[in-house]
C-alpha positions as semicolon CSV with decimal commas, in nm:
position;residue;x (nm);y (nm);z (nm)
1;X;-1,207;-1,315;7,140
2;X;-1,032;-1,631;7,038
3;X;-0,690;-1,665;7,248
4;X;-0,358;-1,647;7,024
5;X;-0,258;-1,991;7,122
6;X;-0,526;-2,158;7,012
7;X;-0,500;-1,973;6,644
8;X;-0,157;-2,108;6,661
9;X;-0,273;-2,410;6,717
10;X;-0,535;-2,459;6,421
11;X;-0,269;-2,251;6,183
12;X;0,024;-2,565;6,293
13;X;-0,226;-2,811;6,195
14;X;-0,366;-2,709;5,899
15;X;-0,051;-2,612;5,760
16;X;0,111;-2,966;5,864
17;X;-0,094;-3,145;5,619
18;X;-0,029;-2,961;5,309
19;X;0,134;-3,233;5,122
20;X;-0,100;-3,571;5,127
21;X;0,287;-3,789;5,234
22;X;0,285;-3,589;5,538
23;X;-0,079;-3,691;5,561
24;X;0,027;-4,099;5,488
25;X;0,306;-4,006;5,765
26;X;0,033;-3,958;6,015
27;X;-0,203;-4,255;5,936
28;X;0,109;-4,455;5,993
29;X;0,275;-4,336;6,288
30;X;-0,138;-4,346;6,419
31;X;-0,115;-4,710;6,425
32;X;0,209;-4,761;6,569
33;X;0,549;-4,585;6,635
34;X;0,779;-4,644;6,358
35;X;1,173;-4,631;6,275
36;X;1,290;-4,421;6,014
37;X;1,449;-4,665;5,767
38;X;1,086;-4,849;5,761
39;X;0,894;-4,509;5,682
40;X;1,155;-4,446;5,403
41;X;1,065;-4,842;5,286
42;X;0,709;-4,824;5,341
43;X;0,651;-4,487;5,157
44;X;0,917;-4,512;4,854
45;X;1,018;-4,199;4,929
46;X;1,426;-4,074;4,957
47;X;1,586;-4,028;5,312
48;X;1,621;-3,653;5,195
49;X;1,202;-3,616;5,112
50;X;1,123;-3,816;5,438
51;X;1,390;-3,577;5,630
52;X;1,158;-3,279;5,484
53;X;0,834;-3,399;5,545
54;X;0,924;-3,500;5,917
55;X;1,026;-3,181;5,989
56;X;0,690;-3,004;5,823
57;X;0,478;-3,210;6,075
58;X;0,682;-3,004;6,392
59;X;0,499;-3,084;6,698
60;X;0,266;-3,336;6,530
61;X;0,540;-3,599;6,618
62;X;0,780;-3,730;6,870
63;X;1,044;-3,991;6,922
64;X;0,996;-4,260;7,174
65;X;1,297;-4,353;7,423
66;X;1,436;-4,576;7,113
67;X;1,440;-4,305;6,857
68;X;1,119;-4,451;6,667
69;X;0,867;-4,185;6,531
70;X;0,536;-4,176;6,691
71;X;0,265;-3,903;6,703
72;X;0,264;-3,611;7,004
73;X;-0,079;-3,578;7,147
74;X;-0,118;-3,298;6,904
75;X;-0,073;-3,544;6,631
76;X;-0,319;-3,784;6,692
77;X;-0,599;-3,553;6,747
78;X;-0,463;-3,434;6,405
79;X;-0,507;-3,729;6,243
80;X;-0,862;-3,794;6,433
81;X;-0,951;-3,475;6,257
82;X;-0,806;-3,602;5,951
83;X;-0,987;-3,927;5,938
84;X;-1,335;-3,750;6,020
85;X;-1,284;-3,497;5,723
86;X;-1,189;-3,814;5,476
87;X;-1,470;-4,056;5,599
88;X;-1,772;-3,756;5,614
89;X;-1,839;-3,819;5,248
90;X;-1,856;-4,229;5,312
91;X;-2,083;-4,138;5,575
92;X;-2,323;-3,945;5,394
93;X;-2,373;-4,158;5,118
94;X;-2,413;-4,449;5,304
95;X;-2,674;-4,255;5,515
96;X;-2,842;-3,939;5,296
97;X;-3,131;-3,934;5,536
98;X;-3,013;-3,911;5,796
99;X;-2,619;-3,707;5,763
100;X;-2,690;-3,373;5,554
101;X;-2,403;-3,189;5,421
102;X;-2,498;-2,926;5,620
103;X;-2,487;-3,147;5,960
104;X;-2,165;-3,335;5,819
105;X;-2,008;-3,030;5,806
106;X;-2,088;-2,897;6,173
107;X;-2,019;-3,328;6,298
108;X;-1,663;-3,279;6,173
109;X;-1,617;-2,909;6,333
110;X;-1,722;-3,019;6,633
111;X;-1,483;-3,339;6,650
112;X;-1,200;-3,104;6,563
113;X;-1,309;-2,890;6,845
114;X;-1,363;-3,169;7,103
115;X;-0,998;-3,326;6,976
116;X;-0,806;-3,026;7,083
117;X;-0,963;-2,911;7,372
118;X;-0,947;-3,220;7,495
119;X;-0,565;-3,238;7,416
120;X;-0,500;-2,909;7,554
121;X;-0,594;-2,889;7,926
122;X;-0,592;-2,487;7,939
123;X;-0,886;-2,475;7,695
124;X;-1,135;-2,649;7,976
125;X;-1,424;-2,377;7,986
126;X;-1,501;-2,204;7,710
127;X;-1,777;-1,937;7,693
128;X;-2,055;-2,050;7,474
129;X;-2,036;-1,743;7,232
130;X;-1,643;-1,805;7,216
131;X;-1,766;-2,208;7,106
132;X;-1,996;-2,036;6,838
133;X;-1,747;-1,861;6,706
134;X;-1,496;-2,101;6,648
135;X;-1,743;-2,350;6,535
136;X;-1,795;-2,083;6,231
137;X;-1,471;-2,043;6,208
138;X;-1,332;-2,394;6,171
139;X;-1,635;-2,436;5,939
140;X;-1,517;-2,218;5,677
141;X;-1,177;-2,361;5,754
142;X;-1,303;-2,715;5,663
143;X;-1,456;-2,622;5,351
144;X;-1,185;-2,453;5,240
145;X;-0,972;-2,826;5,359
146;X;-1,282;-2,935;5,097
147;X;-1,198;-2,726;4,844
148;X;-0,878;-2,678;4,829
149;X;-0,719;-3,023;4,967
150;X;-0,597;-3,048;5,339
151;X;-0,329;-2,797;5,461
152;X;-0,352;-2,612;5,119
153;X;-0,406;-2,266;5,314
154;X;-0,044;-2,121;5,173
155;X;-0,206;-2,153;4,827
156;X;-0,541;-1,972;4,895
157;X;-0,426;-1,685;5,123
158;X;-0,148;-1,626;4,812
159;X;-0,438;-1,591;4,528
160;X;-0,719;-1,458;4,734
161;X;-0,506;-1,197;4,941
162;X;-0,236;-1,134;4,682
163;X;-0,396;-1,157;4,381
164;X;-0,733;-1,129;4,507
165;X;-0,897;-1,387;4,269
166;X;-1,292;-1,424;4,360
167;X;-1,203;-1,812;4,451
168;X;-1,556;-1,874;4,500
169;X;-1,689;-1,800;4,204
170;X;-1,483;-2,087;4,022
171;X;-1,472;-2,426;4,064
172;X;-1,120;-2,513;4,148
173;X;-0,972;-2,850;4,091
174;X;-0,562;-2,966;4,200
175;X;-0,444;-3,094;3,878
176;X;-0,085;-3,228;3,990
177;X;0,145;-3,143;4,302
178;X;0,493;-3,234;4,291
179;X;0,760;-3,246;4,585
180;X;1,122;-3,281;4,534
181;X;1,496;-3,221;4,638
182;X;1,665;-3,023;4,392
183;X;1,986;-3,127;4,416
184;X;2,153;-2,837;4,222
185;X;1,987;-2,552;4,482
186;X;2,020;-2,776;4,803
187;X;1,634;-2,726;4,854
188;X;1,332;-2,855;4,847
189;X;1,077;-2,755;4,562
190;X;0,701;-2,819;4,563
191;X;0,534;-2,731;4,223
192;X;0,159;-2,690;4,220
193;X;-0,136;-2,664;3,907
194;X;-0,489;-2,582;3,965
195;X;-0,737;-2,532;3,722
196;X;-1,030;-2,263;3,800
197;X;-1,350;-2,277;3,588
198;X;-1,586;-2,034;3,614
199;X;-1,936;-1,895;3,452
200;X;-1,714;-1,577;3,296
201;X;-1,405;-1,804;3,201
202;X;-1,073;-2,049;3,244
203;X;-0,741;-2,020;3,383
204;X;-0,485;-2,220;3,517
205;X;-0,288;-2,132;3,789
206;X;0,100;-2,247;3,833
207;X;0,282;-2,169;4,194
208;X;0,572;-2,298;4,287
209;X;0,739;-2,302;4,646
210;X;1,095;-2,348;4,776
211;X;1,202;-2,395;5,126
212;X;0,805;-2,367;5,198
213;X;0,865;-1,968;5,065
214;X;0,671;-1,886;4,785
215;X;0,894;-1,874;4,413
216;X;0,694;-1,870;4,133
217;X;0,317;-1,792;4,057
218;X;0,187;-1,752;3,706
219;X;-0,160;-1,743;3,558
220;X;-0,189;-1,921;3,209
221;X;-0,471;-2,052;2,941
222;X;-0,668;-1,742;3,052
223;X;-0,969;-1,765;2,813
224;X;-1,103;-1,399;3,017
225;X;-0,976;-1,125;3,256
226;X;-1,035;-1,335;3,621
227;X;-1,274;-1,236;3,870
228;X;-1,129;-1,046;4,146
229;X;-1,236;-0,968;4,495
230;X;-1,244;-0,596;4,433
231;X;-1,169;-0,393;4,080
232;X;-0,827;-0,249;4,092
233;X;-0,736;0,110;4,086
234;X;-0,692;0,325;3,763
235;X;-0,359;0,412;3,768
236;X;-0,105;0,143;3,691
237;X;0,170;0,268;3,977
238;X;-0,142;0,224;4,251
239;X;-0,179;-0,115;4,142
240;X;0,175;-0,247;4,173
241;X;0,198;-0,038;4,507
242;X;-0,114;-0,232;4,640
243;X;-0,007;-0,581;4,507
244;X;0,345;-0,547;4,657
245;X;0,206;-0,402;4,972
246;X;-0,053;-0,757;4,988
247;X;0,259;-0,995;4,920
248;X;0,428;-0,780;5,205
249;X;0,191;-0,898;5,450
250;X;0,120;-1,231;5,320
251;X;0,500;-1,341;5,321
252;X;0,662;-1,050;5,533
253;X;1,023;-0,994;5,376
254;X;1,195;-0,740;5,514
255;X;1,375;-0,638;5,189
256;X;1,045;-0,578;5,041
257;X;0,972;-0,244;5,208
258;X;1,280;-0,095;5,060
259;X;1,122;-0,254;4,717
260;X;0,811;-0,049;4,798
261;X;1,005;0,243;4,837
262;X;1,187;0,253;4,512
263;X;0,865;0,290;4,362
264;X;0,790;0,600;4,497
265;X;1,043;0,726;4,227
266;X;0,940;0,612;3,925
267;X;0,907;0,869;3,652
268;X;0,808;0,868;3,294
269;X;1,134;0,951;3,194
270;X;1,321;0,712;3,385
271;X;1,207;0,303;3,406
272;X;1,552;0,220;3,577
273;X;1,593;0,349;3,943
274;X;1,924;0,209;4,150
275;X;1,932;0,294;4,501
276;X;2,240;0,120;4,724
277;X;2,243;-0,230;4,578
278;X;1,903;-0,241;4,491
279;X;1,777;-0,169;4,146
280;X;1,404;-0,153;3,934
281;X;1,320;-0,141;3,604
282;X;0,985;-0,131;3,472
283;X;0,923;-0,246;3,095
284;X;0,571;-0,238;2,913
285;X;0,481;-0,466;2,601
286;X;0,164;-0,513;2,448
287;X;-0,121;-0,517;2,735
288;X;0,126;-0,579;3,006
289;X;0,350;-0,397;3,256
290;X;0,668;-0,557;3,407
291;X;0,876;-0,433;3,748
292;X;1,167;-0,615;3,794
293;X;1,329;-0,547;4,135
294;X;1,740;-0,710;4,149
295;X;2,058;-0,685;4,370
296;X;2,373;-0,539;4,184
297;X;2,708;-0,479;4,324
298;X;2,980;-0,331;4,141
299;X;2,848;-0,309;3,831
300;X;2,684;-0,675;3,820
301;X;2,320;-0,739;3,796
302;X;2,265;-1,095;4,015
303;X;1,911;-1,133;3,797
304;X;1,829;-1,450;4,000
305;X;1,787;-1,279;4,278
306;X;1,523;-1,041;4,190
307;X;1,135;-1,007;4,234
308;X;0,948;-1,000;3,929
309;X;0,594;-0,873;3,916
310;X;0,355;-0,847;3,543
311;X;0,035;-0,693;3,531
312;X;-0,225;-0,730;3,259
313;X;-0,498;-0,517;3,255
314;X;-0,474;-0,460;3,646
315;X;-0,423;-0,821;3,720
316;X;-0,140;-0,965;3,884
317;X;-0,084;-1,277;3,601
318;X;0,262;-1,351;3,691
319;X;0,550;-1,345;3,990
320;X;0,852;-1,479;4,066
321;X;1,070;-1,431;4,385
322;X;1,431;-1,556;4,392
323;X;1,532;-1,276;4,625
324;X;1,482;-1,435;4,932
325;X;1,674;-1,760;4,845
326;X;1,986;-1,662;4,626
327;X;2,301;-1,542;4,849
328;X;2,627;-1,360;4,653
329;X;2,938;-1,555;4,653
330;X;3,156;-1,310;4,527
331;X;3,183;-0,995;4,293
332;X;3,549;-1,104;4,085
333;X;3,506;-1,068;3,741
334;X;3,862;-1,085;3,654
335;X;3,777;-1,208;3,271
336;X;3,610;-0,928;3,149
337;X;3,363;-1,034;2,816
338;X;3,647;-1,063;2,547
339;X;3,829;-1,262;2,755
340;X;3,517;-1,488;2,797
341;X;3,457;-1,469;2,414
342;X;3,804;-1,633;2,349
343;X;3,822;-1,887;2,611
344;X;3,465;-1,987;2,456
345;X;3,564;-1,986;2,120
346;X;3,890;-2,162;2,200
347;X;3,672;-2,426;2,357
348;X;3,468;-2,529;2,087
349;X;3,759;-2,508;1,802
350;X;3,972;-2,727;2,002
351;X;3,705;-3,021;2,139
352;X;3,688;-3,335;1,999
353;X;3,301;-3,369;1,939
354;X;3,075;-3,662;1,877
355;X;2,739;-3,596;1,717
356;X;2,495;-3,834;1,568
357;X;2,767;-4,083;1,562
358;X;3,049;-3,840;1,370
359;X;3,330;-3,745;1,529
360;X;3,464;-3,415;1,457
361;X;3,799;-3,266;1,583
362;X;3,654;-2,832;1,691
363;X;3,363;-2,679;1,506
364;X;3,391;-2,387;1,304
365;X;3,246;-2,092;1,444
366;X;3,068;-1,832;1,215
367;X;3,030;-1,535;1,470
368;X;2,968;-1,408;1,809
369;X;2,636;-1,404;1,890
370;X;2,642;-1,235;2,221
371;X;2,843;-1,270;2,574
372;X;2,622;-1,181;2,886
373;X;2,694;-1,120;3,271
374;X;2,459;-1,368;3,379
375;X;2,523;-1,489;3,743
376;X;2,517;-1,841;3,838
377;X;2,531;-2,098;4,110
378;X;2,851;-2,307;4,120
379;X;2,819;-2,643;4,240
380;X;2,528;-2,728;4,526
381;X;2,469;-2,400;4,622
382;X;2,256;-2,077;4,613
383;X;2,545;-1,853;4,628
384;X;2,551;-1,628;4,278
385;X;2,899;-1,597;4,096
386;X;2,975;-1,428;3,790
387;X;2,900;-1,618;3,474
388;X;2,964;-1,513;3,117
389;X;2,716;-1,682;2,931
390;X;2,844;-1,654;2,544
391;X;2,668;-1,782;2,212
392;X;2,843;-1,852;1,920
393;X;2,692;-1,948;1,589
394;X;2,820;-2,251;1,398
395;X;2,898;-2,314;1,038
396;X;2,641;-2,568;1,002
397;X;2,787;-2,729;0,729
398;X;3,004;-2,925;0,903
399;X;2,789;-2,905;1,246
400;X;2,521;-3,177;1,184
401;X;2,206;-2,970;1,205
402;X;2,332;-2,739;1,526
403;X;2,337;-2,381;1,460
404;X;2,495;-2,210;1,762
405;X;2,669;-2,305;2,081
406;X;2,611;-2,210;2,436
407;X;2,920;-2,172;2,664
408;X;2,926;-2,060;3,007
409;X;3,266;-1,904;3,146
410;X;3,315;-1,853;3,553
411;X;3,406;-1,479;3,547
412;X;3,622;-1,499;3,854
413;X;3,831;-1,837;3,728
414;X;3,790;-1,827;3,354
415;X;3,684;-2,179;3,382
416;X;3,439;-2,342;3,172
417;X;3,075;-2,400;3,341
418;X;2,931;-2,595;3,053
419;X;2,852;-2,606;2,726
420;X;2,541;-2,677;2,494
421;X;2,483;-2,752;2,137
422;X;2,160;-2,554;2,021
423;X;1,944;-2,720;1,707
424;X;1,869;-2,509;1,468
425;X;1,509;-2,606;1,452
């Protein structure tokens, strides 16, 4: 048996180096301790990214007595292990004889083992079956660092143990990765895109993460059905059971057992089920199957925060969680949807508008389109309020090409969120 600390200890730093500027972080700070101000300089990154990235590495760094950043004794056998992963390849061209893959492999296992035991005194005497088994262990772990790019173990355990893609039978290549503040959500965002090419077929693979919690996964350019680990069951309800039940254990939200639950009463006759302030609805079109899980309160369906699962043929193609992150601000809707309509339609006759140059003085509005309860963020914020989200069409005679307007009405202060011009093309 491998003690739980020392899982810990591989799982803190594998995951540490998921992003290669936390991985630029370390070679620096492994020269020398470092302020902040000359990190920010060195790596052209903003205070706000560094801030996130610091705080990723957790016990890989320290401050020294002056507040400069330097690495923990953690860190630098990190980054030892970092180094010997990066130069192994170097090292076995320059020497093919004599450094097999095979041997490069167990050279680099073994310097991550040495590293860490010798960095943590409690791990002095190990048995030598205990050695064998991590060696095998940390083996696998460094070909997946090989495959996959260093610290990328979120990624894998999502599609291997979630959607239970047959990873190796495709040849998997990191097409761009993305990091950045979103101002508008007060988070940080990391978008991901792998391709995966394989004897029986192509697919891309999108995930996106915010706040380090997975968002957004969705499979695309599929040119046939992927390879899974296992075939799924027959009956569509057993599949989204097992596929929620996976992304239950892989990201352990508590609000996803009573989302498990609610499936339990699905019927033929009925594909929306509300229990308390959670509701599902399930929707089929063409080859696929959609559950939508959402919170509603008084009558108001917050869509953002929702889980959204499709299926296709058994496989889990798409998913997007936004229940974990969005909060409620408040339930007022005290402009109900005419109201909305009229304050929107006010709006745009009564603007003075410049397009392509022309000024006009309103815009003549056709017809309502439609007026939605859509939910929003106001300002910096992940707190939902209600939104009216109205669409008018345009006389687009006199509207320079645009055939419709978007306006978006705060349902609690029958203020105007914003407004869009939409082309007609």
């Amino acid at each position: 048996m491998i003690d739980r600390n020392e899982e810990e200890i591989y799982s803190i730093m594998f995951k540490s180096l998921k992003h290669p500027v936390r991985r630029q972080i370390l070679r620096m700070l492994n020269d020398k301790p470092m302020p902040f101000m000359e990190i920010v300089e060195l790596l052209g990154v903003t205070s706000s990214h560094l801030t996130y990235h610091l705080e990723s590495l957790g016990e890989l760094i320290t401050k020294t007595p002056q507040g400069q950043y330097m690495l923990s004794n953690f860190g630098k056998a990190t980054a030892s292990a970092m180094r010997g992963v990066q130069e192994a390849p170097e090292l076995a061209t320059r020497r093919p004889k004599k450094l097999t893959r095979k041997w490069k492999a167990i050279f680099t296992v073994l310097m991550v083992t040495v590293l860490l035991l010798s960095s943590f005194g409690g791990y002095q005497y190990i048995e030598l079956t205990q050695l064998a088994d991590n060696q095998r262990r940390l083996e696998a772990e460094n070909q997946q660092l090989l495959s996959w790019g260093i610290g990328a173990g979120t990624v894998a355990d999502m599609l291997r143990d979630v959607v239970q893609i047959d990873t190796n039978s495709y040849k998997i290549t990191l097409l761009s990765n993305t990091l950045e503040y979103r101002s508008d959500f007060a988070v940080a965002e990391e978008v991901l895109r792998y391709s995966f090419s394989g004897a029986d077929g192509n697919f891309n693979v999108d995930l996106r993460f915010r706040e380090d919690h997975l968002s957004r996964y969705q499979l695309s350019d599929i040119t046939s059905t992927p390879k899974l680990i296992q075939n799924p069951p027959d009956d569509n309800l057993e599949i989204v059971k097992a596929a929620l039940n996976r992304y239950n254990t892989y990201s352990n939200h508590a609000y996803l057992a009573d989302m498990r639950n609610l499936l339990d009463q699905i019927n033929t006759d009925n594909n929306t089920i509300t229990t308390g302030t959670l509701k599902l609805q399930t929707t089929t079109f063409s080859d696929n199957t959609e559950y939508l899980w959402l919170y509603t309160q008084d009558d108001i369906d917050f869509s953002a925060k929702s889980l959204r699962m499709t299926f296709n043929n058994g496989v889990l193609i798409a998913l997007t969680d936004g229940y974990f992150l969005f909060t409620i601000a408040n339930t007022n809707v005290n402009y109900n949807s005419t109201q909305a309509e009229t304050i929107a339609k006010n709006y745009i006759q009564a603007r003075d508008w410049v397009i392509n140059g022309t000024e006009f003085h309103g815009l003549p509005i056709q017809c309502t389109v439609s007026v939605e309860m859509i939910p929003h963020p106001r300002g910096n914020s992940v707190a939902l309020v209600p939104y009216w989200y109205v669409v008018l069409e345009l006389d687009q005679t006199v509207s320079a090409g645009f055939s419709s307007a978007s306006v978006g009405v705060w349902a609690d202060t029958g203020e105007i969120a914003d407004v869009q011009l939409l082309n007609s093309n």
